[in-house]
SEDRENSE-384822 format. One record per residue (C-alpha): residue number from 1; residue in three letters; x, y, z. Coordinates in Angstrom, 2 decimals. Layout:
BEGIN
NUM_ala_X_Y_Z .
...
% end
This chain:
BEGIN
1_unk_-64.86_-21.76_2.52 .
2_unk_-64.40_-19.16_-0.73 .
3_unk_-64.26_-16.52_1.53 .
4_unk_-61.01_-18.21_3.99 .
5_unk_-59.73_-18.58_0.62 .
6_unk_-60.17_-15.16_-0.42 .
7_unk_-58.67_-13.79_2.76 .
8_unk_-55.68_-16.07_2.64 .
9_unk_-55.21_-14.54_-0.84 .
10_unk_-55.93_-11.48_0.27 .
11_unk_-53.13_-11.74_3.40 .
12_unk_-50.49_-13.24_0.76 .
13_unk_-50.82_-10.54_-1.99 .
14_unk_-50.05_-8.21_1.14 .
15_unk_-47.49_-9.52_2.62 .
16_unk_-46.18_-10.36_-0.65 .
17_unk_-46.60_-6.21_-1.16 .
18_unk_-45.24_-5.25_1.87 .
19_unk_-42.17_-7.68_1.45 .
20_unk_-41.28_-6.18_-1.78 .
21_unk_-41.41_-2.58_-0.28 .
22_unk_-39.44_-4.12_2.85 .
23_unk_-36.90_-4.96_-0.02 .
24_unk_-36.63_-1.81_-1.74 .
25_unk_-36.09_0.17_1.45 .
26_unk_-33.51_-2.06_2.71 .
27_unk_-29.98_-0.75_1.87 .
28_unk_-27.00_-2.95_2.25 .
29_unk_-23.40_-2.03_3.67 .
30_unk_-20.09_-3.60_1.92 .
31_unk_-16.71_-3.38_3.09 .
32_unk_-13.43_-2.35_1.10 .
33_unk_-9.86_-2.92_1.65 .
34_unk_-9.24_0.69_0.25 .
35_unk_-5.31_0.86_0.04 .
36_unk_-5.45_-2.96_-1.72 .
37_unk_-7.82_-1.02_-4.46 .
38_unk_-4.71_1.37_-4.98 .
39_unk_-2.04_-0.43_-5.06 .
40_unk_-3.35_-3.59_-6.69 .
41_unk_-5.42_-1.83_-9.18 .
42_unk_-2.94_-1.33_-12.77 .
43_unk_-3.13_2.43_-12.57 .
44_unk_-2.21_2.31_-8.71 .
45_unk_0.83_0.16_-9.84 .
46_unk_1.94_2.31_-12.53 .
47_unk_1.75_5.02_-10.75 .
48_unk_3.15_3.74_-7.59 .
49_unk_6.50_2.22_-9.87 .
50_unk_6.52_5.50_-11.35 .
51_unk_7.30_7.21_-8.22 .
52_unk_9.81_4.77_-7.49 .
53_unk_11.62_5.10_-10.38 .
54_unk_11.51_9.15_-9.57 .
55_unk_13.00_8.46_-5.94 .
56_unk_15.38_5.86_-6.53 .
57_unk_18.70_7.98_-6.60 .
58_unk_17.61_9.81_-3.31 .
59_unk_16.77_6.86_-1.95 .
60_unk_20.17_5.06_-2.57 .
61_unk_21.79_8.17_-1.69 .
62_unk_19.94_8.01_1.93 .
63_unk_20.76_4.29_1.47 .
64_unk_24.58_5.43_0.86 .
65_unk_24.67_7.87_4.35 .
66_unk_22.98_5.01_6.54 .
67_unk_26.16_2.38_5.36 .
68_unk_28.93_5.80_5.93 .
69_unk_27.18_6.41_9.30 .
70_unk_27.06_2.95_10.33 .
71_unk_30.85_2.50_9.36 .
72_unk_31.92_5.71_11.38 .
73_unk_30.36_4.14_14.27 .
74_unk_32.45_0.97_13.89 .
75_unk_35.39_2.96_13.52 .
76_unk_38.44_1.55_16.02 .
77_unk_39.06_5.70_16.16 .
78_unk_35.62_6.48_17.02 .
79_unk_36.09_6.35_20.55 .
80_unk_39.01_8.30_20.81 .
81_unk_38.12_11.83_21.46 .
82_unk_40.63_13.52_19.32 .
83_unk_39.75_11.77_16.50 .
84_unk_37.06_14.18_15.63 .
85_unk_34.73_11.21_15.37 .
86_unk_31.48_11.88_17.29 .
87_unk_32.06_15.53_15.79 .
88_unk_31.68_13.63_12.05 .
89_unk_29.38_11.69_13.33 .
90_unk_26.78_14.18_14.60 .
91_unk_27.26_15.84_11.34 .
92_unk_26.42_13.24_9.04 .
93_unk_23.34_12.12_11.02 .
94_unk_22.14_15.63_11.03 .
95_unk_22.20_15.67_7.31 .
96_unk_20.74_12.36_7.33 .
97_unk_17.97_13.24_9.79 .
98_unk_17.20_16.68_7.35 .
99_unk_17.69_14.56_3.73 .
100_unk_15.03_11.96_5.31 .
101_unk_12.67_13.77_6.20 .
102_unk_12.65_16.04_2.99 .
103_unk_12.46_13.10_0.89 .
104_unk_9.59_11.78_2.67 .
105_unk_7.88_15.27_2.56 .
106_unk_8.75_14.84_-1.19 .
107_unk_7.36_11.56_-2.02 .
108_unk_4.37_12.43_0.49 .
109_unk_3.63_15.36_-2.02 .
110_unk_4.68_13.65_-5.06 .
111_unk_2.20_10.63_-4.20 .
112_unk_-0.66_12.86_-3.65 .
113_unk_-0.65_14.96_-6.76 .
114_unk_0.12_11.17_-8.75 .
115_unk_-2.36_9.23_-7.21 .
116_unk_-5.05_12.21_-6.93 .
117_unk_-6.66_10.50_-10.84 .
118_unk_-6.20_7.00_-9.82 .
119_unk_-8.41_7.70_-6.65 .
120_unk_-11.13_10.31_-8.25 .
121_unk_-11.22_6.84_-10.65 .
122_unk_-11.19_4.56_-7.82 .
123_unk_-14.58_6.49_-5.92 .
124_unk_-16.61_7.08_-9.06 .
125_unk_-16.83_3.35_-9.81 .
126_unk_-17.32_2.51_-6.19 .
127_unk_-19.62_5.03_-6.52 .
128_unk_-21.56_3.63_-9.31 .
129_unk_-21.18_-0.03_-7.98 .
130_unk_-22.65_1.26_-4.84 .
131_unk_-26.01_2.61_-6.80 .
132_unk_-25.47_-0.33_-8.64 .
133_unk_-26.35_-2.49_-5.98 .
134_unk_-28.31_-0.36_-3.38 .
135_unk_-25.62_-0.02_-0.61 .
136_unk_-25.74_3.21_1.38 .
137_unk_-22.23_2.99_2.88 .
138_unk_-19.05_1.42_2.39 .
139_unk_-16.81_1.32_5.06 .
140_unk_-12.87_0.56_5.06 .
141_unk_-12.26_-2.98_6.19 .
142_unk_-9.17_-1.93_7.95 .
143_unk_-11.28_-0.41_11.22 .
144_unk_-12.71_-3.65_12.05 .
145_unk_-11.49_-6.85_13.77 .
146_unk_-13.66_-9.21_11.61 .
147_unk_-15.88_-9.04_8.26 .
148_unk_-17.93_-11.35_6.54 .
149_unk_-15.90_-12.44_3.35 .
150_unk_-19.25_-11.79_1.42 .
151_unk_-19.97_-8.19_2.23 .
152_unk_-15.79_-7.22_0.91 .
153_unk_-16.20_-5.99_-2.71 .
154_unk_-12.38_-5.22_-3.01 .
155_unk_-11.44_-7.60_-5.94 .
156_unk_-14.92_-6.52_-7.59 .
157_unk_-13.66_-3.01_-7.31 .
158_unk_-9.90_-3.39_-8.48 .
159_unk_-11.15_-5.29_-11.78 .
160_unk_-13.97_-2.47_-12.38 .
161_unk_-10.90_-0.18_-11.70 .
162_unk_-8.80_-2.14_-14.44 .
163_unk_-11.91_-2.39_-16.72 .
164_unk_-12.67_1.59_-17.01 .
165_unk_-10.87_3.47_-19.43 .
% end
């Protein structure tokens, strides 16, 4: 009888053993909404109002060509060919078409020498929250159709984010 005893012991202090080292080699995964981390984060906002602020004359200016473009092609005269028109037309939508796709190209640029802090900020404490908890990867939520609500960390993230100086 001691000795069943003794080898039940003996089988729970190793499986107890092994199920610790089980633990420590299992790594978990977690899921991020990665763009809701920028812009919901208060140096993503700040930065992101900051660019608006720095676009917002260009931006009603392309605002101001859409409405004159728009108009011409309401025009009663538009649709007479000696009018000169289409001829107006085409040349307003050209500079539209060039203005447009500058300013993107500009706020493109703009955004990525802004928001290059807020994101070296943004991977060092998922970084540390990752260590933190033993994950091994974090994927973007974004690439898949469903995720368990308990593996997303992105609220944990945005108020470590707000935390860090």
């Amino acid at each position: 009888m001691r000795m069943r005893i003794a080898v039940v012991c003996l089988l729970l202090a190793m499986l107890l053993i092994m199920g610790c080292k089980l633990e420590e080699k299992s790594a978990g995964m977690a899921v991020i909404n990665s763009r809701d981390v920028v812009t919901k984060c208060n140096d993503g906002m700040r930065v992101s109002e900051e660019i608006q602020r720095h676009f917002a004359d260009r931006r009603d200016n392309l605002k101001n060509q859409e409405d004159a473009i728009r108009k011409l092609q309401n025009d009663p005269a538009f649709s007479d060919p000696k009018s000169g028109k289409k001829d107006e037309l085409q040349r307003l939508a050209k500079a539209y078409m060039e203005e447009s796709q500058q300013f993107r190209q500009d706020v493109s640029n703009e955004e990525a020498v802004k928001f290059k802090p807020v994101l070296d900020k943004i991977n060092k404490i998922l970084a540390e929250y990752a260590k933190e908890h033993g994950l091994v990867g974090v994927q973007d939520k974004n690439g898949f159709a469903y995720v368990d609500p308990s593996i997303d960390i992105t609220e944990e993230i945005v108020k470590r984010v707000d935390q860090a100086k």
